[in-house]
ROSE-450750 format. One line per 5 residues: number of its first residue (from 1); their letters; for each residue x, y, z of C-alpha. Coordinates in nm, 3 decimals. Layout:
N
NUM = a = X Y Z | ...
//
This chain:
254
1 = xxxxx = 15.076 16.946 10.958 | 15.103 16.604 10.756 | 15.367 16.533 10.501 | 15.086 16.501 10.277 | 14.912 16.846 10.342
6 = xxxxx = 15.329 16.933 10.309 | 15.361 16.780 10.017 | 15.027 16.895 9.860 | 15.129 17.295 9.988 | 15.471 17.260 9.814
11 = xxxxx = 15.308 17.179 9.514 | 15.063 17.440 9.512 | 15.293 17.714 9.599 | 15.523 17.597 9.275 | 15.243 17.546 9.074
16 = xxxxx = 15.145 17.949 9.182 | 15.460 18.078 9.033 | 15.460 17.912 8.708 | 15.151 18.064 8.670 | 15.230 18.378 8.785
21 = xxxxx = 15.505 18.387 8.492 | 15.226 18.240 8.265 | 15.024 18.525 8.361 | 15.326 18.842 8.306 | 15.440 18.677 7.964
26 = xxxxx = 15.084 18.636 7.858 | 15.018 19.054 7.960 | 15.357 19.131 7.768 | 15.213 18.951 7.493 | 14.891 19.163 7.430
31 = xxxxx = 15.115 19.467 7.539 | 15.264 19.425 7.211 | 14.944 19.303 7.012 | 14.807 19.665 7.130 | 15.147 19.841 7.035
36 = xxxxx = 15.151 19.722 6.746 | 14.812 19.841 6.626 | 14.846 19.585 6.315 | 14.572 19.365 6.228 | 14.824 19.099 6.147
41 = xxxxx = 14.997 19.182 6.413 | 14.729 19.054 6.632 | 14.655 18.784 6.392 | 15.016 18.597 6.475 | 14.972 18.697 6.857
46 = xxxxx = 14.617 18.501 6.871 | 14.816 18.218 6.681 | 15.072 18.171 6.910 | 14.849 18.156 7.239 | 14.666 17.899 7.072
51 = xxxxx = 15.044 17.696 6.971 | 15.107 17.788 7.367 | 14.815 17.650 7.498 | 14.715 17.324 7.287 | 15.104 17.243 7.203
56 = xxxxx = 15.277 17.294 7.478 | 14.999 17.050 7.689 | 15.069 16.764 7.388 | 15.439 16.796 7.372 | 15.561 16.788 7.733
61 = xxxxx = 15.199 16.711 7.920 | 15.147 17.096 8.029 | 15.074 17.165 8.435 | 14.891 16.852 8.533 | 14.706 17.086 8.830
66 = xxxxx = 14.664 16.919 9.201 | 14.426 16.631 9.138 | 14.578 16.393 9.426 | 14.318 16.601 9.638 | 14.100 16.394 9.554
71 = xxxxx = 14.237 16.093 9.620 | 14.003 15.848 9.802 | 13.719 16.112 9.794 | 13.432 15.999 9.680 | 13.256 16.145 9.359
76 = xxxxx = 12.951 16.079 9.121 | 12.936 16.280 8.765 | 12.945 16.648 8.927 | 12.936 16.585 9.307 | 13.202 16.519 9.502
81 = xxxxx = 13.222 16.392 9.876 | 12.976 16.214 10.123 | 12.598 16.246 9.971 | 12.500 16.265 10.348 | 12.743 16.520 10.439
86 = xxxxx = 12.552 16.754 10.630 | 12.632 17.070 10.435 | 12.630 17.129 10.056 | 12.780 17.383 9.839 | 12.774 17.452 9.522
91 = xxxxx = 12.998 17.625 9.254 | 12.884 17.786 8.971 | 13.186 17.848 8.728 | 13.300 17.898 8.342 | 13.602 17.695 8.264
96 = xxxxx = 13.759 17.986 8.087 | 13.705 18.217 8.385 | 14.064 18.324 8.556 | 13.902 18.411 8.878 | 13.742 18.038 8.898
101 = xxxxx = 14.102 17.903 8.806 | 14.219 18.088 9.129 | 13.943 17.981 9.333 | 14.031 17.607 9.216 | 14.388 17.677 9.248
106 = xxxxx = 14.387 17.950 9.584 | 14.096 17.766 9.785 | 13.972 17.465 9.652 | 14.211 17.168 9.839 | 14.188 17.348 10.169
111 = xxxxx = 13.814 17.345 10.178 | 13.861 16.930 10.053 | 14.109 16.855 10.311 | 13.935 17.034 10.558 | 13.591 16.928 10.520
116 = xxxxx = 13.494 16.704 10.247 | 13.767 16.444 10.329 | 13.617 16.505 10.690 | 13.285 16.418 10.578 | 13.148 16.762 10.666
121 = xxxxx = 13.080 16.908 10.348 | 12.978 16.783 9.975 | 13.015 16.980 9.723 | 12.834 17.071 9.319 | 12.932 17.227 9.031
126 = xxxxx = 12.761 17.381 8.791 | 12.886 17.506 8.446 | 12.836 17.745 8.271 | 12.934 17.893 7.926 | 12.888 18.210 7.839
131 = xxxxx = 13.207 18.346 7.813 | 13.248 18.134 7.475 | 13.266 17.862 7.280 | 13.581 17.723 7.374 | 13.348 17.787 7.739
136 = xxxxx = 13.088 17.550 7.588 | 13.342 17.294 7.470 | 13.525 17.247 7.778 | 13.189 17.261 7.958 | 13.062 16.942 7.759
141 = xxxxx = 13.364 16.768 7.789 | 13.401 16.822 8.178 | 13.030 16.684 8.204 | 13.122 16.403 8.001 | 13.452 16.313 8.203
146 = xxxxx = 13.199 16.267 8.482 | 13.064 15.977 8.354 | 13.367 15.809 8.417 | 13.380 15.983 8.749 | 13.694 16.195 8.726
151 = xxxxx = 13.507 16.544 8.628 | 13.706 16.726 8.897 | 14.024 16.631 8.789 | 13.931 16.691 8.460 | 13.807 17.085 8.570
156 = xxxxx = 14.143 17.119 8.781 | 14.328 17.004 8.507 | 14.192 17.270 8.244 | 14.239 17.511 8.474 | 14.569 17.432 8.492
161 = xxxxx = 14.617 17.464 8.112 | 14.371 17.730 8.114 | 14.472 17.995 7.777 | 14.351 18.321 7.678 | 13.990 18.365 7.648
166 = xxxxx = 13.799 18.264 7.392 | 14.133 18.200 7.173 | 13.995 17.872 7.066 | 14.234 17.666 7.261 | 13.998 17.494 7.329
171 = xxxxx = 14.107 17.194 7.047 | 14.062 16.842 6.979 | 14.362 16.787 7.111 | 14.387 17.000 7.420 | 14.023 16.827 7.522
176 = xxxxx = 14.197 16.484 7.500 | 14.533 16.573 7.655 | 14.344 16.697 7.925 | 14.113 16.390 7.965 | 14.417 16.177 7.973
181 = xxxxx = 14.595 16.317 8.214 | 14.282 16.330 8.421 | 14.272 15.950 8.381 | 13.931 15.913 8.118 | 13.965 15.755 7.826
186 = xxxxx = 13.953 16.045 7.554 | 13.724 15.884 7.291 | 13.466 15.811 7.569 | 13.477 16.153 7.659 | 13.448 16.300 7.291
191 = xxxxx = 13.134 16.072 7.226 | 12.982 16.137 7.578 | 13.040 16.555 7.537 | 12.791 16.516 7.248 | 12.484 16.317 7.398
196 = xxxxx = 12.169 16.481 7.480 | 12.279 16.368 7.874 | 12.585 16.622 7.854 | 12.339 16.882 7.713 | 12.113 16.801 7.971
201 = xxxxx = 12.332 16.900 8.222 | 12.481 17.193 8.076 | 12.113 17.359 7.987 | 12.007 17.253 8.364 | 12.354 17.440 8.523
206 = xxxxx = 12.209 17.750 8.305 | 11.888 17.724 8.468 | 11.998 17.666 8.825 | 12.226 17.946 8.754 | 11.921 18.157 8.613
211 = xxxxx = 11.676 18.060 8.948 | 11.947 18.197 9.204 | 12.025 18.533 9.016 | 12.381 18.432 8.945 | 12.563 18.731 8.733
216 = xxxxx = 12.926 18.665 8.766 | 13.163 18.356 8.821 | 13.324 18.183 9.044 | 12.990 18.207 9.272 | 12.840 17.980 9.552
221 = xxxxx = 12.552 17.900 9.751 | 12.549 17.718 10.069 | 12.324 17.543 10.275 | 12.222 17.184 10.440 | 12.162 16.913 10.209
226 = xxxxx = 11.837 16.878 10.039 | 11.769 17.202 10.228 | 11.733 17.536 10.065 | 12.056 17.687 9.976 | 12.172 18.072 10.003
231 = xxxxx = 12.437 18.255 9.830 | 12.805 18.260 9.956 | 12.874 18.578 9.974 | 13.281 18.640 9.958 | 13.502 18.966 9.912
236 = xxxxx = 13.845 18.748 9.843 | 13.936 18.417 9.724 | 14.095 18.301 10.052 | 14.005 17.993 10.201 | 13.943 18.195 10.490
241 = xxxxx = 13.636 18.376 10.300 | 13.465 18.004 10.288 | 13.524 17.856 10.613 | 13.299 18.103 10.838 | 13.005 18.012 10.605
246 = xxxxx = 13.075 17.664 10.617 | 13.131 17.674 11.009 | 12.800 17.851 11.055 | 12.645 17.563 10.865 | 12.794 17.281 11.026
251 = xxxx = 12.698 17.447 11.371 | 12.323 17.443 11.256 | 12.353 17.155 11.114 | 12.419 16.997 11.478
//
């Protein structure tokens, strides 16, 4: 193995426990809320997630995610890779889904390293919002981050910061923390997240979404480019789970 696929592992495995603790002290915390039973109760619990989530990524910059993967990869709004890589696949997810945070955090740089910096594979994603509106928010300001061609770090990086759903953590500020650590220039983003383009793309991820019967996030499809694409059908999010489909692919693709 490389120092750099080292390097990269190390990080991913520290950045697993930190948010494995996130995870416990955020389950203690609506323990209580539910203990409680008190309306205000609640009330203060909702208010500190929201202090959590939006002040702790101002203050001291918040989990930054694993964005070198994509160093030197290629990438254009929300595709990333070689446009004539033989194989495509595409993601649908909601940026306040916790199962498409593991996917990004469990999967996603093995199947980069592996294929797309290979030029094997390029990949899509589509989101979606229906979770909420901090969901359409971070949606619109992923799309617009892709102008300036950093929309994946911009994704990895709210899932890194990801807070409880629908919690509205979703702030002015959080959006442009994230945007700068993803390297876009925050008012760009805020005026691009509102233009009929950004909508565009968000109402034509619904109706992608719609045409291949997606019900649930993260999901995939898979198939050779400009071909017709079929769903990815995985029980776990393992890398493992991908690379069989993606093998198959490549072989047919030969």
């Amino acid at each position: 193995m490389s120092s750099r696929s080292e390097s990269k592992k190390e990080a991913r495995e520290a950045r697993l426990a930190a948010e494995q603790e996130e995870a416990a002290q955020q389950r203690r915390q609506r323990v209580w809320a539910l203990v409680g039973g008190s309306v205000l109760l609640a009330a203060i619990v909702v208010i500190a997630l929201i202090v959590i989530s939006s002040g702790g990524s101002d203050e001291d910059g918040g989990d930054s995610g694993d964005v070198s993967v994509f160093d030197g990869i290629q990438q254009s709004g929300f595709e990333l890779g070689d446009p004539n890589a033989p194989v495509t696949m595409v993601e649908y997810a909601d940026l306040q889904c916790p199962f498409c945070r593991q996917y990004t955090t469990d999967v996603l740089p093995d199947l980069v390293e592996k294929y797309v910096e290979a030029g094997d594979l390029r990949m899509e994603l589509n989101l979606l919002t229906f979770i909420g509106a901090d969901s359409q928010t971070l949606a619109a300001s992923a799309y617009a981050a892709g102008e300036q061609d950093v929309m994946w770090q911009w994704v990895d990086i709210a899932y890194a910061r990801q807070g409880a759903e629908n919690s509205g953590y979703a702030t002015s500020d959080f959006v442009d923390s994230v945007s700068e650590a993803a390297g876009a220039d925050p008012t760009q983003v805020n005026e691009a997240a509102g233009s009929s383009a950004v909508s565009r793309q968000i109402s034509d991820a619904a109706a992608a979404a719609d045409a291949a019967g997606i019900a649930s996030t993260p999901s995939f499809e898979i198939g050779p480019t400009g071909g017709d694409l079929v769903e990815l059908k995985v029980d776990q999010l393992e890398t493992s789970a991908f690379e069989d489909a993606i093998d198959e692919q490549l072989a047919d693709a030969k």
